[in-house]
N, C-alpha and C positions, 0 to 999 in steps of 0.2 A: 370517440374517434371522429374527426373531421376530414373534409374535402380540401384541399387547397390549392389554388394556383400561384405558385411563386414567380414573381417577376422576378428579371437579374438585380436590379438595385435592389430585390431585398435580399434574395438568395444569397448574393455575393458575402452578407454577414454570417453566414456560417463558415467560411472560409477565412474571415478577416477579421478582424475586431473591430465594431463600428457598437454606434449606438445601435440597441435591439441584439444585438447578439448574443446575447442569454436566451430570448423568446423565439428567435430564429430557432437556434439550436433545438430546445425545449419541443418545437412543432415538428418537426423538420428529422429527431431523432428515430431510426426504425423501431423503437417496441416503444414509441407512442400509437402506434397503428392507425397513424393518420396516412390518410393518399395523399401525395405528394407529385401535383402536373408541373410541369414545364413546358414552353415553347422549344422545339427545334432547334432555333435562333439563341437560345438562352447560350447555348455553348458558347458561342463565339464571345459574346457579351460578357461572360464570366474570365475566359481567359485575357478580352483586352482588359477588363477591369484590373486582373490582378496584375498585369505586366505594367498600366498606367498608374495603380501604386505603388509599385517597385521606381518606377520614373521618377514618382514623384518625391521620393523616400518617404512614403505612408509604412510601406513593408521591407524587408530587408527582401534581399534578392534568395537568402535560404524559406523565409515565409514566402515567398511569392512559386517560387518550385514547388513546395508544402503544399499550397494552397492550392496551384493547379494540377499535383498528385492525384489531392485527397477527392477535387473534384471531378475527375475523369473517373476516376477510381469507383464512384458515387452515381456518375452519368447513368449508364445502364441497369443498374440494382437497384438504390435506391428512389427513382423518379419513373413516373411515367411520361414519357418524351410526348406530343402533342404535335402535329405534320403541319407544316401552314399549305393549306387549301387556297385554290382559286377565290371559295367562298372567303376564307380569312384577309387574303390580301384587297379584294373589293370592300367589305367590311374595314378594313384598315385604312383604305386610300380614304372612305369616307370620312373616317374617324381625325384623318390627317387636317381633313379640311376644316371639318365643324369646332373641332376644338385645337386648334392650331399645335396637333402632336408630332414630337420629331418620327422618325419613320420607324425605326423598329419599336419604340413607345406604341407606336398606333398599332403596329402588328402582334405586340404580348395583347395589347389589351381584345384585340380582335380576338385573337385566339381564345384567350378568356371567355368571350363573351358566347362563342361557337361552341366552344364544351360544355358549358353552362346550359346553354340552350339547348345539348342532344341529352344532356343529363334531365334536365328537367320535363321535354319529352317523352323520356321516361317514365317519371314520376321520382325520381331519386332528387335526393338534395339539392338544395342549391350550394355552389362550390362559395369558396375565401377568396377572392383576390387580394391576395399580400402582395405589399407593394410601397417603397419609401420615396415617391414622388411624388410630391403634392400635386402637379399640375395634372399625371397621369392617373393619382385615386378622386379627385373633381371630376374626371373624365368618366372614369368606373360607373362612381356612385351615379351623375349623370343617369347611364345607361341599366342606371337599376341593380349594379351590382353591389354584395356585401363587399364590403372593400375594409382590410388592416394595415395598418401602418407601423412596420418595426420601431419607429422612431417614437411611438408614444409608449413603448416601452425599456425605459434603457436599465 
């Protein structure tokens, strides 16, 4: 059993067919008994996704309904939703600057980085950041975190 923080570029492969979504799915599935975080923000992020490949005909427009179904559907049960905090969006705005990340990139990974730190804390694990952005898992690892990439798995 694992920790994981899914960013929307990776997330979105279990709703799509993209490289890594075999390994999406495989983590991501509930009687793997992995925890399974999300940003707040993710929502949005997944629904323009799916409607920007429905635009772009990546999905048919019955995949793209499917997909945003299955992931509303998925929203409250299967994830634990993550709140962006004062503390995350400062953390973010920094993160914008130092490594020149577009704005909601700098807010998953803030988030990330805030979980991580009240978990560990703790003394519990350190979490996954999953994540199929190269310029935003440089960023991660950067800041010390374990960071996966759907894409080295297709």
């Amino acid at each position: 059993m694992g920790v994981y923080f899914f960013e929307s570029s990776a997330l979105v492969k279990r709703y799509a067919a993209e490289i890594g979504t075999p390994w999406v799915c495989s983590i991501t599935d509930p009687t793997s008994g992995n925890e399974i975080y999300i940003a707040r923000i993710t929502g949005v992020e997944l629904i323009a996704a799916f409607v920007r490949k429905a635009r772009a005909g990546e999905i048919t427009l019955e995949d793209r309904q499917r997909a945003i179904a299955n992931f509303k559907a998925d929203w409250s049960r299967q994830y634990q939703i993550v709140e962006i905090t004062a503390a995350v969006v400062n953390r973010a705005m920094d993160y914008a600057e130092r490594y020149g990340l577009r704005g909601y990139d700098a807010v998953q990974l803030a988030t990330a980085y805030e979980l991580n730190a009240v978990r560990r804390g703790f003394g519990l694990p350190s979490l996954v950041f999953v994540c199929a952005d190269a310029d935003l898992n440089h960023a991660a690892a950067a800041e010390g975190m374990v960071v996966e990439d759907p894409n080295d798995y297709p």
